[in-house]
Every structure is written in structure tokens, then in C-alpha cells.
N, C-alpha and C positions, 0 to 999 in steps of 0.2 A: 381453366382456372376459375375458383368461384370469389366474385369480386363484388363488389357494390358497385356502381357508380355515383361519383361525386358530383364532379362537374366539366360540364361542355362548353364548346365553344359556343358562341350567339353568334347573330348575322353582324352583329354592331361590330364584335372583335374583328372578326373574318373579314369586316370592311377597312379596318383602319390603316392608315397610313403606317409606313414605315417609321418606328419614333425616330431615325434619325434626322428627321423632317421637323419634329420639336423636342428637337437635344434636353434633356440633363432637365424634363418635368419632375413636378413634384409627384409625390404617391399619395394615391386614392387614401383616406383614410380606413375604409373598409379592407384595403391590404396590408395594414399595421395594425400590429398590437403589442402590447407592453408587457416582459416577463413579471414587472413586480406592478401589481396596481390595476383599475380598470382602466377602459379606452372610452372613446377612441384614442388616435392616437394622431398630432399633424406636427411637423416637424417645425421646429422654429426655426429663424435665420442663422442663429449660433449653431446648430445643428446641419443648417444645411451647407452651411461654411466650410467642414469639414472634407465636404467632398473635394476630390484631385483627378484631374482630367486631361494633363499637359504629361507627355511622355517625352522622356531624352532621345528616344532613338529615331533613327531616318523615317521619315512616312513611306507607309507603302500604300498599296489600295485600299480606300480606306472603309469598305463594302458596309454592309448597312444590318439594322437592328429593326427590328419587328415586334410587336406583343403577342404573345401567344396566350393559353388558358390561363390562369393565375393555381398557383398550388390552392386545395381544398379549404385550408388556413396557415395563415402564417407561420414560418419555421425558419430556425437559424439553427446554427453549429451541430445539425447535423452528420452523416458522413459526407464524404464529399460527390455520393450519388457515383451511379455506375449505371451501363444501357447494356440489354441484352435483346435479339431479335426487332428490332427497332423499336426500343420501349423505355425509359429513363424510369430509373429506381433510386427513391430518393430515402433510407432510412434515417431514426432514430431521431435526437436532437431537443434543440430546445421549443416547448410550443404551449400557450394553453398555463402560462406559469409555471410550467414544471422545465426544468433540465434533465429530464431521466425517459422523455418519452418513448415507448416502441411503436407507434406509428412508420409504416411502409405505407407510402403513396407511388402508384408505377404510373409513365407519362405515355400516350400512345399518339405518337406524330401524325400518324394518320389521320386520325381523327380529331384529333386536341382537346384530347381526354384524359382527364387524370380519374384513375380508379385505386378504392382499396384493396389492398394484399395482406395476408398472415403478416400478423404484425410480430414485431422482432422477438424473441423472448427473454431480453431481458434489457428494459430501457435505458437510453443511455446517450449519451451527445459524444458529437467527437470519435465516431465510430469507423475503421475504417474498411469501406468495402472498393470489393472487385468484383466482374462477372468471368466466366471462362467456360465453355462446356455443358450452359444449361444449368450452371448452379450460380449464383451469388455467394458472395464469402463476407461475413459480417465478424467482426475479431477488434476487441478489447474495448474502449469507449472508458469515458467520466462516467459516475452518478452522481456524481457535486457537480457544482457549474464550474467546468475546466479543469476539474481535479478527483482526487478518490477515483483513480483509473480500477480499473478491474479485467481479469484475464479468460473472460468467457470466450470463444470461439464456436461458427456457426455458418452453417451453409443450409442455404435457401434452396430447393427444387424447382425451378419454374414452372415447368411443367403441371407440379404436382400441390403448389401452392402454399408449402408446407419449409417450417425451418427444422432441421437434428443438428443437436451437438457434436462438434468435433471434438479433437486432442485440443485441451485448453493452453493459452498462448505463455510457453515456458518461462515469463515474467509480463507482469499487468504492464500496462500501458493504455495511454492513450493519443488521439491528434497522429497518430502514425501514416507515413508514407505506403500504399500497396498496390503492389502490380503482381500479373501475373506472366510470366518466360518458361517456355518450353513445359507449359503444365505445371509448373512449381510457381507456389504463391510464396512471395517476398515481401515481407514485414518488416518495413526500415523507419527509424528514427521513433519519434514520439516523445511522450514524456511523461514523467510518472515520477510513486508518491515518494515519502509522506508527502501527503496534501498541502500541510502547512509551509513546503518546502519546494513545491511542483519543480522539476528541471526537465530540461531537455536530456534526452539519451541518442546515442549513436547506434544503438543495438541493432545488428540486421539477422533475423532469423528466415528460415523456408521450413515452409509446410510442405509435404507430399499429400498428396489427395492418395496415392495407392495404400502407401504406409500407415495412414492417419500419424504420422510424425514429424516431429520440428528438429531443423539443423539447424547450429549458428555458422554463418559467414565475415566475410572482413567489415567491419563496422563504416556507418557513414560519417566520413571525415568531416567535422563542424556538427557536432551534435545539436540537433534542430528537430523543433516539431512545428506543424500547420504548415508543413509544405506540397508546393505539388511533387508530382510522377508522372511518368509514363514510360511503357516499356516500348521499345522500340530497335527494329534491324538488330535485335542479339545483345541488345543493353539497355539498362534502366537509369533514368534520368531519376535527379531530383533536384529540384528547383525552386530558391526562394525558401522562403519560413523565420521562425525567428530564435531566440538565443533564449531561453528562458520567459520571455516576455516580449508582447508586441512594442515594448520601448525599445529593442533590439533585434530589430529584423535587420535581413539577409539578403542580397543578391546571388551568394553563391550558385554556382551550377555543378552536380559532378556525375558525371557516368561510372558505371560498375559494370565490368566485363568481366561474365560468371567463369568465362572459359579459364583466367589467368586469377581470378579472386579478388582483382586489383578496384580500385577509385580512381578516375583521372578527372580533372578539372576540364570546363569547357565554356565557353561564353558566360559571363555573369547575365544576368535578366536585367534592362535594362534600370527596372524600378522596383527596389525591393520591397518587400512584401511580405504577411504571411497570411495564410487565410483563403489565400486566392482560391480560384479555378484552373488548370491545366488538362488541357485535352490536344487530342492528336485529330490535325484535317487536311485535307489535300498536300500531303506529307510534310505538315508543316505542326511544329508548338503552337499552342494559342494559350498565352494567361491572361488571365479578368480578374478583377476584383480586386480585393483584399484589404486589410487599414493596416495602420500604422499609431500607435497608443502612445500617449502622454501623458502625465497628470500635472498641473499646474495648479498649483495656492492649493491645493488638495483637493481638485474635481479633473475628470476623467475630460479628457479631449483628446486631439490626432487628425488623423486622416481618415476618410474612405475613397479606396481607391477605386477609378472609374474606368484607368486606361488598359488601353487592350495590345498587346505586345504577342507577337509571334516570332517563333525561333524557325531558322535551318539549319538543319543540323548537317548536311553534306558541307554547307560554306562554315557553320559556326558564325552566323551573325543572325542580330536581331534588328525587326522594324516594328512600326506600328500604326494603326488603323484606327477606325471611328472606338472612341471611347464608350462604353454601358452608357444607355441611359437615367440606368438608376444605377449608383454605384453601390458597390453592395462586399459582404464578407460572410467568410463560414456560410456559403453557398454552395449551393448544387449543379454543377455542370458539365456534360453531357454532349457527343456528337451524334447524330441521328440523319442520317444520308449526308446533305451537302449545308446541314445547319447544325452547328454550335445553340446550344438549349445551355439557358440558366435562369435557375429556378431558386426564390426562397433567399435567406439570408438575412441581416443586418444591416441596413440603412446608415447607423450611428454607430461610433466607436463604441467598443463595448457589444454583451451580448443583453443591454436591456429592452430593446424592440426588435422585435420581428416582423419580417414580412410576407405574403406571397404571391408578390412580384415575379413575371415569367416571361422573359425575353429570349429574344432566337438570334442569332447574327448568320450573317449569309456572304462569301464575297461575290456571287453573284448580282 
């Protein structure tokens, strides 16, 4: 793959403690920036207020948090990142004052190296990717900030370092849920236009990689976008998100069993959410992040969420562990051997600063 390199780790990182040693610090100003306006960028107390770090469910082990490389520069509402061959691919999103970037930054654990990749072809936030096979799937994204979805589809070569168009997604969307089951890519929920009117949709389509063709299936019940996924033992989870708007987030949880077409409900998340991160580890859910939006007297506030909650899904119940040190939303995260990688995101309600902040959690 012909790539640039951005940036390495130093001895200084390589050296440092574990942040769950100094919980819930402040961010470097050189890892913020502001989508409207110059920087720097330091969080005031009204801002840092916002963060939420107490979870309702039982504690479990509560394993620890690390700093790893920081993304090349700060980025938010991104995809919500995908790993192939041990490597974190973080597309598209907001960065640099634009909402429409193609920027691909790929993470290499081994080394804790972020380098550049073909960047996406046609920029955009809110995107949603998967890996499977040696290809990445990048399908539909905003070019407005959060809105003006658009119905491009696009598979990345790893290999060959290069993105071709697919069959474009049988209605635009964006902020959609994706996973990949038995070689078929599942395109659920999202939300889409007119812009002036953004809503969430329930629509669940599948792509065939042999066919280059989209099927539609039984829709996801609670039509939501900014949620997580993950596919797992023959069914796909989707979990958390919000109603239309982050003043209406979500706990729900519901599984989709392709064999019977059906949706069945399963443990709600302890703390709803949209925005989050959702990945799969030692056969266990892990979500991070996410906010929760408000406006009052007519300025934007809420939550960012910090806590860390994981699911089993053979009991159906959930616990929860040491909270993010930086809390963060519309982040990128990733498993990469026996550590959860989260990269990039939003600090503050809202997508007006960005960061690139790059933590690792470990229950070892």
C-alpha cells in the first residue's frame, strides 16, 4: 500500500501511564480545533460540565485506559471507523472547517502509526463503513453538517489501496447502522432528507458483493440513526441512537435473525445514547462515548458521555467499567487484538470542535 506517514509514537507516549491513573484530564490544546472559527481551542468549565461518567449498571472489572498515537488532526462525525488485518480505518467526517472531508487515516497497533490512505471519493461525515474480505465498504454520508445525505456507495481494496464504485444505495441516507453476516452487507436505519426536515428511517437494505445488488428486508423497529451494531453468532444487534434528534435518544436494543426476517427486543443499554462506539471483545459488547443535546434559553448544551458499558449477550445483561478519559461522540472505535482503540470525536455537545484524542482500553 502507498501511504505517507503522518505520525509515530515518541518515547514520551510509549512511557506514560495508564490515564486511568489521572481520570477525566483536560485535552491538550493542540488535539482541539474548532469547526467554525480559528484555534486554539481549551475547554471552559461550562463545557467541561457537560461530561457524564456515572453508569446505572452493576460494575464489573473495571480494566484500564492508555493513550495511544493522537489521529494526524482532529476529526469528528466521521464513520464510525472499521479494522482490517490489525489496522483501524477511520474515514471521511468533519475536520479542518469543512463537514464534507475524504480524508482516510489507517491506525497500525503495532506500531502506533497512523498513516495516509486513498482518500474517500466523495467527502462526506456520517459515513457508514464496514470491513469484510479485504475490502472496506464506505455507503451514503451527509455533505451539509448532519444533513443533505447522499446515496454514493464504495468499496475500498486494501490491498491495492484504491476505492470503485459500487451499486449506489437504493435511497440516500446517512448516520446508518452496518454490519457485515455471511458476506452480505446490512444497511439499517439512518436518516435522511429534505435536509430542512432531517428524520430518522427504519429502512434495512443488503448489498450482495457477487450481484453488485441491494435487497430490502424487515425494517428496524424504532426508526433511529447514530446508533451502534455489531453482527454477531448469526445476528445483528443495534443498539442505542436517537429519535430524530440527540434531544431524543434511545436505549433500545434489538436483534435481527436473517433466517426468520424477524426483530426481537433484548436488554436495553444501560445509558442511552447516540453517537457512541460499539464493538465486539472477549465475546462481550463494549459501548463508549456518545452525548446527549439540549438547548436551553436558545444555546446548545447536554451531555458527553464518558461511560463505558458492556453487554453479554448469552445472559442478556449489562455491566460497566472505568469510564473514557476523555469523553467524547461521533468517534471512531475499533478492536485491535485484546484492546478497544478510540480515536477522534467531539469533546462538546454538538459537532463545533473537534479532536484527535486516541485512547486504548484494555481489561487486562
Amino acid at each position: 500500500m502507498h501511504r505517507r506517514a503522518l505520525l509515530a509514537s515518541s518515547a514520551t507516549l510509549l512511557a506514560a501511564p495508564a490515564l486511568a491513573q489521572v481520570p477525566h484530564h483536560g485535552i491538550p490544546s493542540e488535539q482541539m480545533a474548532p469547526l467554525r472559527g480559528g484555534g486554539p481551542v481549551i475547554l471552559t468549565q461550562q463545557q467541561l460540565s457537560q461530561r457524564s461518567l456515572e453508569s446505572p449498571a452493576p460494575p464489573g472489572p473495571p480494566g484500564r485506559w492508555e493513550a495511544r498515537a493522537p489521529l494526524p488532526l482532529p476529526r469528528s462525525e466521521m464513520a464510525w471507523a472499521t479494522a482490517w488485518n490489525g489496522r483501524m480505518h477511520v474515514v471521511g467526517g468533519y475536520a479542518e472547517q469543512r463537514v464534507d472531508r475524504p480524508y482516510h487515516h489507517v491506525y497500525d497497533a503495532a506500531s502506533d502509526r497512523w498513516n495516509e490512505a486513498a482518500p474517500l471519493p466523495r467527502g462526506a461525515n456520517h459515513v457508514a463503513v464496514v470491513a469484510d474480505q479485504g475490502r472496506i465498504y464506505a455507503l451514503g454520508g451527509f455533505t451539509e453538517q448532519n444533513r443533505a445525505a447522499h446515496d454514493g456507495a464504495f468499496v475500498y481494496e486494501v490491498t491495492e489501496d484504491r476505492w470503485r464504485s459500487i451499486a449506489p444505495l437504493p435511497r440516500a441516507r446517512g448516520a446508518a447502522a452496518v454490519a457485515v453476516l455471511e458476506g452480505r452487507v446490512h444497511l439499517i436505519g439512518g436518516a435522511t432528507d429534505p435536509a430542512g426536515e432531517r428524520a430518522s428511517i427504519g429502512w434495512h437494505e443488503v448489498y450482495d458483493p457477487q450481484a453488485d445488488r441491494w435487497e430490502r428486508r424487515k425494517p428496524l423497529p424504532g426508526a433511529r440513526d447514530h446508533a451502534g451494531v455489531i453482527a454477531h453468532a448469526g445476528g445483528i444487534h443495534v443498539i442505542g441512537g436517537r429519535f430524530n434528534t440527540f434531544e431524543y435518544n434511545t436505549a433500545l436494543h434489538h436483534l435481527y435473525l436473517p433466517q426468520r426476517d424477524i426483530w426481537i427486543e433484548r436488554a436495553a443499554m444501560p445509558t442511552p445514547r447516540s453517537g457512541h462506539g460499539l464493538v465486539l471483545l472477549a465475546g462481550r459488547f463494549w459501548a463508549m462515548g456518545g452525548e446527549t443535546g439540549r438547548f436551553e434559553n436558545g444555546s446548545l448544551t447536554g451531555t458527553v458521555h464518558g461511560q463505558m458499558e458492556s453487554y453479554d449477550p448469552a445472559a442478556d445483561r449489562w455491566q460497566s467499567h472505568a469510564p473514557m478519559p476523555t469523553p467524547r461522540h461521533g468517534l471512531g472505535a475499533v478492536t485491535l487484538g485484546n484492546w478497544i482503540h478510540v480515536a477522534g470525536g467531539g469533546p462538546v455537545v454538538g459537532g463545533g470542535i473537534q479532536t484527535s484524542t486516541h485512547e486504548a482500553f484494555s481489561l487486562g
